[in-house]
C-alpha positions in Angstrom: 186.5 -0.5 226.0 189.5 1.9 225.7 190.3 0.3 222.5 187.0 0.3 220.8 186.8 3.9 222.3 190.0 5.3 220.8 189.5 4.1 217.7 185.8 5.3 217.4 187.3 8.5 218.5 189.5 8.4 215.5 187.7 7.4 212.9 184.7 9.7 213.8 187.3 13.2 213.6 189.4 11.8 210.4 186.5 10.8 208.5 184.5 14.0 209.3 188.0 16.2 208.2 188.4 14.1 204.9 184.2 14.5 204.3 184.5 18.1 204.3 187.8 18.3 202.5 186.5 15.9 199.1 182.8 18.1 199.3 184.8 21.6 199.6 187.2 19.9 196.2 183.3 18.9 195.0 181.9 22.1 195.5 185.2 24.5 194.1 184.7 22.3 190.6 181.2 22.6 190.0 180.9 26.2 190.8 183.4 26.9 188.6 181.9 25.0 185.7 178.4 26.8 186.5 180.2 29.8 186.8 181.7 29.5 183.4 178.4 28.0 181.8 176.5 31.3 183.5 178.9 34.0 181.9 178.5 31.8 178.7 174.9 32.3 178.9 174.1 29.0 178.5 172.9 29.1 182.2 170.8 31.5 184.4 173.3 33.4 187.0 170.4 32.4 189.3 170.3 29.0 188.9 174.1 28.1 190.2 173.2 27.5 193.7 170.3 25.6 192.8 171.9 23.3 190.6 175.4 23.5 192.8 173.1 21.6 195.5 171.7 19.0 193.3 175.1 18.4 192.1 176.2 17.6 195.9 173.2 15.8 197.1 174.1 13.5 193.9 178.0 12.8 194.4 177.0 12.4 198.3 176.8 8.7 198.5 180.2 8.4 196.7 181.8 11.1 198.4 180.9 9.6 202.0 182.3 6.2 200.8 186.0 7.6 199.6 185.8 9.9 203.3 184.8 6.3 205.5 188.0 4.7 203.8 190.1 7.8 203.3 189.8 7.9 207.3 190.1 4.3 208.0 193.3 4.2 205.9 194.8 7.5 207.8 194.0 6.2 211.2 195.1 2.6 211.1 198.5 4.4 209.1 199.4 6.4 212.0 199.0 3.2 214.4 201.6 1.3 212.5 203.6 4.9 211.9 204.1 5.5 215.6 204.2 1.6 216.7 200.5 1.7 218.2 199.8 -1.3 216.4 202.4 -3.5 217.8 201.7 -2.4 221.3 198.0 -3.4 221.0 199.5 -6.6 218.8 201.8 -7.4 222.1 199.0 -7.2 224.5 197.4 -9.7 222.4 195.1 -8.1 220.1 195.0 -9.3 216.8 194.2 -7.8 213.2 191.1 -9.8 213.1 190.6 -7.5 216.7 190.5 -4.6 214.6 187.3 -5.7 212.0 184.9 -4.9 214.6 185.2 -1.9 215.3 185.6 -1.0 211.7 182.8 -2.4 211.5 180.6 -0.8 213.9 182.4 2.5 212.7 180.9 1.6 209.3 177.6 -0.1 209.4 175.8 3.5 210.6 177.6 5.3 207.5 176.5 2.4 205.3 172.8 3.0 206.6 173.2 6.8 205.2 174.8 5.6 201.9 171.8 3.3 201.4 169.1 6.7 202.3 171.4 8.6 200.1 171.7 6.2 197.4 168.3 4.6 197.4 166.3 8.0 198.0 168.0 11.4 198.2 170.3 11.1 194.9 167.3 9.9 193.1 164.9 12.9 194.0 168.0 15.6 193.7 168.4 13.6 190.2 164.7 13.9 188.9 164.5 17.9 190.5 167.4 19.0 188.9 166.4 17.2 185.2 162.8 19.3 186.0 164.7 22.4 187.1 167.3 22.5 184.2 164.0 21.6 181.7 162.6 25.1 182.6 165.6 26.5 182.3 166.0 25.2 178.5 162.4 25.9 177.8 162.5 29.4 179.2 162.1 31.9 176.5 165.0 34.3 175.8 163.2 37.3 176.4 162.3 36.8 180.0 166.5 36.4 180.9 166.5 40.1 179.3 168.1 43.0 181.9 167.2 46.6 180.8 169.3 48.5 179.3 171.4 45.2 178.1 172.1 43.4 174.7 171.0 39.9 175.3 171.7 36.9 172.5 169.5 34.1 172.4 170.5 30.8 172.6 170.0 29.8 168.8 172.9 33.0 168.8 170.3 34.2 165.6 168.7 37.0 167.3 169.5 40.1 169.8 167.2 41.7 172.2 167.4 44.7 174.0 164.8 46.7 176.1 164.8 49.9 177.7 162.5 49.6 180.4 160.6 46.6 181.8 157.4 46.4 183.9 157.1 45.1 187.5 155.7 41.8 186.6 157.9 41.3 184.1 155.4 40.5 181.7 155.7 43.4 179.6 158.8 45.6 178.0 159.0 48.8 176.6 161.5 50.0 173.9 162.5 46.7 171.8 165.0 46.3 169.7 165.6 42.8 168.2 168.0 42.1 165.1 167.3 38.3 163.7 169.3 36.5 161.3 167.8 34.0 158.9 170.1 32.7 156.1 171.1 35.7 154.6 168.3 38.5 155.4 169.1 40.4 158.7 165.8 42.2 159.9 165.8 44.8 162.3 163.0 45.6 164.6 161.9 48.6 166.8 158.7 48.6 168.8 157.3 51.2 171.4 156.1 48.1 173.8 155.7 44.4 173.6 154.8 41.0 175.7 155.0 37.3 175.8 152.1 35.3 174.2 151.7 31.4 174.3 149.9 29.4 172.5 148.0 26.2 173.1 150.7 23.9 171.5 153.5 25.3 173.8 154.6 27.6 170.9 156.2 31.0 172.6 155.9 34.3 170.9 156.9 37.7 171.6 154.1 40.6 170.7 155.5 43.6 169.6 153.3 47.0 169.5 153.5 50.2 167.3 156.9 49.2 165.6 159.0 49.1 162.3 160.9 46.0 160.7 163.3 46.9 158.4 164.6 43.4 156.3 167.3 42.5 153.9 170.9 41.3 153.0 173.8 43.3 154.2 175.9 45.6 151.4 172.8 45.9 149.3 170.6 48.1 149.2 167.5 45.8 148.6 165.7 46.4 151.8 161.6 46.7 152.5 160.7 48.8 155.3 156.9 47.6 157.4 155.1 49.7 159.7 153.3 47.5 161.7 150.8 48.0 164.9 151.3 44.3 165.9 153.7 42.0 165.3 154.2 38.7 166.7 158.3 37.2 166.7 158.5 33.1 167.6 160.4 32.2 169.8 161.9 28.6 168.4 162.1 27.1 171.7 158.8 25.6 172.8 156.9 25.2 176.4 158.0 21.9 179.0 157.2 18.6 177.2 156.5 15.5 178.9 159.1 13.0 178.4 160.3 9.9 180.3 162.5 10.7 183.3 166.0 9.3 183.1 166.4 5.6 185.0 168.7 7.6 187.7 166.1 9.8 189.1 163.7 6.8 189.2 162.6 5.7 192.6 163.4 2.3 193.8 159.1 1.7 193.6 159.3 2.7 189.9 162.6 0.8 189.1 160.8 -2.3 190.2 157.1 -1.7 189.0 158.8 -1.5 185.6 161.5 -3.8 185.4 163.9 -3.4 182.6 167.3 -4.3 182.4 168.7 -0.2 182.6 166.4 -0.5 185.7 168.0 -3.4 187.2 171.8 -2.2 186.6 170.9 1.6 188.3 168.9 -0.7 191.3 172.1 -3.0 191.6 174.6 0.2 191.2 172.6 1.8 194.3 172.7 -1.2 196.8 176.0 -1.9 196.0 177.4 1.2 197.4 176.2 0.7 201.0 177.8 -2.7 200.5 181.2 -1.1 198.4 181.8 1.0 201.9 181.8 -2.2 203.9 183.9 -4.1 201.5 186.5 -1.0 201.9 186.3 -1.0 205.1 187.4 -4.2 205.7 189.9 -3.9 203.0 191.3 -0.3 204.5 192.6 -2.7 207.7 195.6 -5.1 206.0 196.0 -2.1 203.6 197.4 0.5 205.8 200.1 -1.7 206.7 203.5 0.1 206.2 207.4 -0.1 207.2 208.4 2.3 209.2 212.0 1.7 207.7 210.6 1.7 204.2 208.3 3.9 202.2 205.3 5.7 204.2 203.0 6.4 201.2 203.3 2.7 199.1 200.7 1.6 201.0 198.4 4.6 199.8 198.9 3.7 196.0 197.9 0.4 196.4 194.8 1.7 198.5 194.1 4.0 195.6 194.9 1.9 192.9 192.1 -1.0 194.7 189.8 1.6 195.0 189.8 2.7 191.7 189.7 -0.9 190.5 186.9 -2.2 192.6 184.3 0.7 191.6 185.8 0.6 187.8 184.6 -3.4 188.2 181.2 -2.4 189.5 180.9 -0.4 186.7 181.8 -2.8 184.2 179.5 -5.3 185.9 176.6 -2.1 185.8 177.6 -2.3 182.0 176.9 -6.2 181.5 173.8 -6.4 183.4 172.4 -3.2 181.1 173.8 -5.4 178.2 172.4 -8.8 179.0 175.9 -10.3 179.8 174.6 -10.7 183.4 171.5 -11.9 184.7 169.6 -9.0 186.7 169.4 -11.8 189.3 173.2 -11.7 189.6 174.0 -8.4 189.3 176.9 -6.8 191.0 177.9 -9.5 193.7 180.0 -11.2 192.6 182.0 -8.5 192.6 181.4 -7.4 196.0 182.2 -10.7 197.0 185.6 -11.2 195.4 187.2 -8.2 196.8 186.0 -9.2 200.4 187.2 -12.7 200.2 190.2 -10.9 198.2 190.3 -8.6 201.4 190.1 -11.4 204.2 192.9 -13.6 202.3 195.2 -10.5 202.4 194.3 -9.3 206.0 195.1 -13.4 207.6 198.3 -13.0 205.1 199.1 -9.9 206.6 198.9 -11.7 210.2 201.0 -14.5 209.1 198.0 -16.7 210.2 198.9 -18.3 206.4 200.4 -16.9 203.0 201.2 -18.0 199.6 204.6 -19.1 200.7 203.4 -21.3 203.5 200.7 -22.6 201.1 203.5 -23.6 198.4 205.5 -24.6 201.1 202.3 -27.2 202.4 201.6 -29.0 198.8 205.1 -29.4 198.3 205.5 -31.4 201.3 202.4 -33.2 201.2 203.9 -34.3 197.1 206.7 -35.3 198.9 205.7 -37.3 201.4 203.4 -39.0 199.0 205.6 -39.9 196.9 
């Protein structure tokens, strides 16, 4: 019990600290890309938190896997660092001692990868596709602040306003310079609002204005007084279009099998299962010598971290490609690095190695010869 306990103890306060530390790395990157998108324009300064939580809720399954072995590999460390693991070893506790624990310290955190994975990425994935179609959809006009030049998106025209009404709907003082090929026109209207038509074509209605039209260092230009005037807008109202495979639920991956389908269904069960694998591989992995290096250990953790999800994607590749039945899918991988991590972890406690396997044939050729 006290060894079960300490460990659990352990694992729970390591893994928590490395959680927060990878989301807070998370978080700092992506606001700073948003950031930089919204003073580029490309994106609505109110839309950063929106999408910044999206953005997390998606990375959350793969973030909660690196903290589970990121702790696992810190704690069991630090027992072989300050000799704990020899102490348990000489009151007869063995490595293999160690798996269930890990074990039990995993399984619950796998059960929150799987909700994450299977559900809550998948919904974040579909809201933020919706969300950042408004956004593209969303006519320039209605991003304007008074008193403000505003470019559109196309970067062809320039708005600017000198007043605009409660519900936004309609703006006094306009002035809008457009660029097509090479005729600038220049607009000035008293008032104006938005207008859409049935087709999802957006235009803006200017009132009681003057356009003035023509090419720059000439002085061929026609002058209109008009009391209406109506400017498109060339981006168009939210189209209905297929929803990417990601933000497909596991229902709708399955009532429309395909083989995109089957790769994102067999991505999203395997990381519950990846965290398990790791776990189990984090335990002959921390080994180190106190009297050698203290951080080998970690670049071979990291380097078989990397490797194993860099195979699950390749395997995601082939099963999108054909090169894999759907049936298959990604376990074959998941089982090669656990047998791979049981053969190193009964290496690691001299229960048999490559040497005493060598060692065994050779005799055995011997003696039957």
């Amino acid at each position: 019990m006290l060894f079960s306990r300490m460990l659990r103890k352990e694992f729970n306060r390591t893994s928590l600290m490395a959680l927060v530390v990878l989301l807070a790395i998370l978080l700092t990157v992506s606001l700073v890309k948003l950031l930089g998108m919204a003073a580029g324009g490309t994106l609505s300064g109110g839309a950063v938190m929106a999408m910044l939580a999206f953005g997390a809720l998606t990375y959350l399954p793969v973030l909660i896997s690196a903290a589970i072995f990121t702790a696992l590999l810190m704690v069991l460390t630090r027992c072989y660092r300050d000799s704990e693991m020899i102490i348990w070893q000489s009151s007869g506790l063995s490595l293999n001692r160690f798996v269930g624990p890990i074990l039990r310290f995993a399984l619950p955190m796998a059960l929150v990868v799987s909700l994450l994975s299977l559900v809550i990425s998948p919904w974040a994935i579909e809201h933020k596709l919706q969300y950042q179609k408004q956004l593209d959809t969303q006519d320039d006009t209605s991003q304007i602040t008074p008193g403000v030049f505003r470019e559109s998106h196309q970067s062809d025209q320039v708005f600017f306003v000198d007043a605009l009404s409660q519900s936004k709907e309609k703006v006094a003082n306009v002035f809008v310079q457009s660029v097509q090929g090479q005729q600038v026109g220049v607009i000035a209207a008293d008032s104006g609002y938005m207008a859409t038509e049935p087709n999802g074509d957006r235009f803006v209605v200017l009132q009681k204005g003057r356009r003035y039209e023509g090419e720059p260092g000439t002085l061929n230009y026609k002058l209109v007084d008009f009391k209406e005037a109506r400017l498109r807008i060339d981006q168009k109202g939210v189209s209905a279009s297929a929803l990417s495979v990601k933000s497909m639920t596991v229902a709708e991956l399955l009532h429309t099998p395909s083989l995109e389908g089957w790769g994102e269904l067999h991505w999203r069960l395997g990381l519950p299962v990846s965290l398990l694998v790791l776990a189990v591989f984090a335990l002959p992995l921390s080994y180190i010598n106190v009297r050698g290096g203290r951080s080998t250990n970690m670049i071979f953790a990291l380097l078989s971290y990397m490797v194993y999800y860099n195979t699950m994607s390749i395997a995601q590749a082939w099963v999108v490609q054909g090169k894999i039945s759907p049936w298959v899918g990604l376990w074959p991988v998941h089982l090669c690095f656990l047998v791979i991590a049981w053969a190193v972890l009964q290496q690691r406690q001299r229960v048999w190695s490559w040497r005493w396997w060598f060692e065994r044939r050779r005799n055995r050729t011997k003696a039957e010869s």
